[in-house]
N, C-alpha and C positions, 0 to 999 in steps of 0.2 A: 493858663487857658482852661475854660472850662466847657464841655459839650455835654447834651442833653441829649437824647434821641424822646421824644413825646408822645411820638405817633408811629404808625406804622399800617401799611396797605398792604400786604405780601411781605416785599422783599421791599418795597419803595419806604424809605422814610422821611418822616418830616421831625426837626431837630431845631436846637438853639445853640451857638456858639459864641462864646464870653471871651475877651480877650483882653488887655491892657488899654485900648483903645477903643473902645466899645465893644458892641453883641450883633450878629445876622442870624438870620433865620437859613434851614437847610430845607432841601437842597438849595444851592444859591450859585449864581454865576458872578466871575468878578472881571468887571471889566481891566484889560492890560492897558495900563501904565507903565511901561518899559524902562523910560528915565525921567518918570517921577510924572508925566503928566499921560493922559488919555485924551490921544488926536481926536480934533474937532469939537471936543467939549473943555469945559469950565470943571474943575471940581464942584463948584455949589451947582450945577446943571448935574452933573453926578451925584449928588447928593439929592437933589429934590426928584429927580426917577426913583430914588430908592434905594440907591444902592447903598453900602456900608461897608463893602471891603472891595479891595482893587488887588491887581498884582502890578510889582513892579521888579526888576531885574536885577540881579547882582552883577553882572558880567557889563552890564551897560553901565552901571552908576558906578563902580566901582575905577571902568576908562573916564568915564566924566560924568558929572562935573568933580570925582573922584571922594575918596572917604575924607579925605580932609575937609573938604568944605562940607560935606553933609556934617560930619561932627562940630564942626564949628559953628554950624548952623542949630545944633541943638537936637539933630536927629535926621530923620528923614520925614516925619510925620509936621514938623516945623518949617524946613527947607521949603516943602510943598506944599504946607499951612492946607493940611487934609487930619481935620480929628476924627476920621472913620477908620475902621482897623486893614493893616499892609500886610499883604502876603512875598514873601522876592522869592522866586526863579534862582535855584544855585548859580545858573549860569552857565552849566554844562552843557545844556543841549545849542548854548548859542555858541559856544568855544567849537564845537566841530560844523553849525550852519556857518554860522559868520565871519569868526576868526580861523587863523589859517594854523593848524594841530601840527605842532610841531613832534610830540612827544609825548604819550599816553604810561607810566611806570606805575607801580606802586604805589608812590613819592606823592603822585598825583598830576593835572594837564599841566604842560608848558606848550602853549598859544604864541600868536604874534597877534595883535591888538587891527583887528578890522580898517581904525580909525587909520593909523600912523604905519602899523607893522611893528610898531615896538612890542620886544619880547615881554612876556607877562609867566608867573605861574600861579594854579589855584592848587591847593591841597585843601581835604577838609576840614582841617583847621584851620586853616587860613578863612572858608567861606562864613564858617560859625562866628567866627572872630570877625568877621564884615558885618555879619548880617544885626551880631549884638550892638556893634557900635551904630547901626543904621538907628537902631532901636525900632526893629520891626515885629511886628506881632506875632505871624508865624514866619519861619525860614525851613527851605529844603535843602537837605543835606547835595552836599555831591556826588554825584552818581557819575557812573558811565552808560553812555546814550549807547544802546543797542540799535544799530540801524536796520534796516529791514530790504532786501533779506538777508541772514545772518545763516553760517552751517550751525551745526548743536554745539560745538566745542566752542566754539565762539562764541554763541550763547552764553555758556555755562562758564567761561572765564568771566566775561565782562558781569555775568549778575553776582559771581562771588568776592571779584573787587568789591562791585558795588555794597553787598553785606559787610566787609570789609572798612570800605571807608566808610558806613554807617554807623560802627562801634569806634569808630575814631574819633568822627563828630561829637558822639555822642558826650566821652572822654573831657572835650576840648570844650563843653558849655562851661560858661562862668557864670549864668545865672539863669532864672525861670519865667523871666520877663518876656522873651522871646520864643516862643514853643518852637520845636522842632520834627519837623515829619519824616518820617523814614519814604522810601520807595520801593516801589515793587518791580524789578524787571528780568527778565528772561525771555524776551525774545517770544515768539509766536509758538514755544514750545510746553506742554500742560506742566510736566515734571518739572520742570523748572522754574514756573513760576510759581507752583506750591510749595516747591522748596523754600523757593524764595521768603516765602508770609512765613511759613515754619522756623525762621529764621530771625527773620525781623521782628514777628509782632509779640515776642516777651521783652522785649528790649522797650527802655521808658520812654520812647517817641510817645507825643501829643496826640499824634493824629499818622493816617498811613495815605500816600500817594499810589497810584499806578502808573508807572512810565512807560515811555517808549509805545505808546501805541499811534496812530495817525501819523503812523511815518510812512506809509506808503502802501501796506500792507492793507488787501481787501479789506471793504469793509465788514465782510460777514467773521472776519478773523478777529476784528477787533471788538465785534460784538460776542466771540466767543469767550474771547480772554479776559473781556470784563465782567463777563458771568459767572465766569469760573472763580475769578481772584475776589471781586467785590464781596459775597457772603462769607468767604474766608477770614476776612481781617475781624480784627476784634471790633464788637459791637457796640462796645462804649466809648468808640475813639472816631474822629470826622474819617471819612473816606475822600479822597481827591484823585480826580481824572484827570491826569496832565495835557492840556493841548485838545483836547477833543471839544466843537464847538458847536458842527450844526445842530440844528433844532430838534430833526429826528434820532439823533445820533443822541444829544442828551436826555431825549427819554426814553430810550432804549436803556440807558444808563443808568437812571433814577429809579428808573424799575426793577434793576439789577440791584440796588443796596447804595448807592454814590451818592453824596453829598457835596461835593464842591464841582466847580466847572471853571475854566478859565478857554479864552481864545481869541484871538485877531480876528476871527471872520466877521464878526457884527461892525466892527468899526473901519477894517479893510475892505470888506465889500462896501459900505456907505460911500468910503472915497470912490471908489470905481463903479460907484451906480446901480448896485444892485441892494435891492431893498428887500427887507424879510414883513411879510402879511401875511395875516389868519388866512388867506389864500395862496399862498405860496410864496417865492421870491417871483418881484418885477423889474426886468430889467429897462430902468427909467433913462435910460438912454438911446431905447428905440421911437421909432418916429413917429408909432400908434397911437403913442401919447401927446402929440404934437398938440393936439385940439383935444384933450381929455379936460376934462373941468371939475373932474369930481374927484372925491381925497383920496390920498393914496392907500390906508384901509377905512374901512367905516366902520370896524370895530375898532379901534385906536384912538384913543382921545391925550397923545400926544400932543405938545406945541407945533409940531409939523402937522398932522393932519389935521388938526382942529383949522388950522389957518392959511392951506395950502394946498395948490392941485398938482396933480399930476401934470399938467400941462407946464404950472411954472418950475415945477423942482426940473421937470428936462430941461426946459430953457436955463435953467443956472447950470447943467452941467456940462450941457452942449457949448456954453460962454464960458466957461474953467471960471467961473464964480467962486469965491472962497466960501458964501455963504451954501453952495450945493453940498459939499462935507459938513459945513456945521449943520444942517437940518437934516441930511442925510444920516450922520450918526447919532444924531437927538432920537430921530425915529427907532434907528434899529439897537439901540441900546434898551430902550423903551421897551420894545418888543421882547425884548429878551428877559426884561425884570419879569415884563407883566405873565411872561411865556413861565418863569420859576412861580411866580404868586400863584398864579393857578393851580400848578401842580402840587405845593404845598398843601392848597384848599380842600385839593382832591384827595389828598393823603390824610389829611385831616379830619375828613368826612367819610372816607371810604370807599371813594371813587376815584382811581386812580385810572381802573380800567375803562370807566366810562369818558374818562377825559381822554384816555389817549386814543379810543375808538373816532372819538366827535375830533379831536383836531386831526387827524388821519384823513376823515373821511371832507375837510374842505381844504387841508394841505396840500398841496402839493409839492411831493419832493422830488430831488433834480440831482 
């Protein structure tokens, strides 16, 4: 893998990253692909928005449709017949949401599997070892999810496993095809988290994550901690913000130093009706819209806005229309490219701060 940093606004940068599977521009969001597809769209609909790298799951592909048939199928990037570059999820923050945490050691998690309840274990070698045979582009190491709130000792155990199974991963690569990113965690606590980068970032990770934030914890905390860790990490290597999605939230981020973004909300709220515009979120499920006729932004030249009113996208949600999700997430995926192109442009020009004043000032956030 290779990263470029090109530009720079402050602390905001604009960047290229090179991988086995193609190159994206930074900052950049990737739309989740959990078990290989992204709800409501097409990969070539993913493709012609813009995008060029997605996230997909290890904890999920790994219960199914399992590593044997990804391998047998030639990869992951084949299985899925997506030639844009794969980022996968360890998998550990879904082992304590979703599956039911038997046993957290050393050793590494032993889970019972969501699906069935059959027992499962990950070690980080074990994840490295999935993620190579996936043949994914970037993989993240296994970490332990610090949940929120956490006392300091707690803290400071789970983020020194966590350095811990970092230099084990590391150990357990068997080739350079796959780049690997370390994480950054310690809880909402400052000492900690710098320990943490002090820690990880001489070690030959590709690129550095920050975890554990948007777990519950206010949001002024989690804009603290990313400001704090973000200009820490080495400068010649991607930054990535786990899990964090809204639209104010990622450029508060971007402006901090952060280059990657991943998140459910653009494509979970599409299902459930809520739509992101240069004017805010609308919630197209209310009955104001019943007799609206006009598209739903008019800065948006979208397949959805170009061709659709707000009048009819409620009536397909209000009818549980399958087509309300597909144009529903066509939009707000859209929105989100066009939301990072900007901020590149602006990075690139040296208006970063005037772009974030001007969408501030007709956003509205919620």
């Amino acid at each position: 893998m290779e990263f470029k940093v090109l530009a720079t606004d402050g602390k905001a940068r604009y960047g290229k990253l090179k991988g086995t599977h193609g190159e994206t521009e930074t900052p950049c969001f990737m739309p989740v692909g959990t078990l290989g597809a992204v709800k409501g769209v097409t990969w070539n609909e993913i493709s012609e928005m813009g995008y060029s790298l997605v996230l997909s799951n290890v904890y999920h592909l790994y219960l199914r449709p399992g590593i044997e048939v990804i391998e047998k199928a030639g990869g992951l990037h084949r299985f899925v017949n997506w030639n844009g570059l794969i980022l996968t999820d360890s998998g550990g923050f879904q082992v304590f949401s979703l599956g039911k945490l038997m046993k957290i050691s050393e050793e590494g998690i032993y889970f019972k599997s969501h699906i069935d309840g059959s027992e499962h274990f990950f070690s980080p070698e074990l994840v490295v070892e999935l993620e190579e045979k996936m043949g994914v582009d970037i993989g993240m190491v296994l970490d332990e999810c610090t949940p929120y709130p956490a006392t300091y000792e707690y803290a400071k155990h789970s983020m020194e496993r966590t350095v811990r199974w970092a230099l084990r991963s590391i150990k357990a690569r068997t080739t350079d095809k796959t780049a690997i990113f370390g994480i950054v965690q310690g809880g909402t606590y400052d000492d900690l988290r710098l320990k943490c980068v002090e820690l990880l970032k001489g070690l030959p990770f590709e690129g550095f994550a920050i975890g554990g934030l948007s777990v519950g914890e206010p949001k002024e905390e989690m804009y603290r901690i990313t400001k704090l860790v973000a200009p820490t990490l080495p400068e010649e290597k991607p930054r990535y913000l786990m899990g964090v999605g809204k639209p104010e939230d990622i450029i508060e981020a971007v402006e901090a130093g952060v280059d990657m973004f991943d998140c459910v909300i653009p494509t979970r709220n599409a299902r459930n009706g809520t739509l992101f515009t240069s004017r805010g979120k609308v919630n197209i499920k209310s009955a104001k819209y019943k007799n609206d006729f006009s598209p739903l932004d008019p800065e948006c030249d979208c397949y959805t806005c170009r061709n659709f009113t707000k009048a009819y996208l409620r009536h397909l949600y209000v009818s549980k229309e399958i087509n309300s999700a597909i144009l529903n997430t066509i939009h707000n995926l859209y929105f989100y490219n066009r939301l990072m192109k900007k901020m590149r442009e602006a990075i690139k020009n040296g208006e970063f701060q005037e772009f974030k004043k001007e969408f501030f000032s007709k956003y509205l956030t919620f």
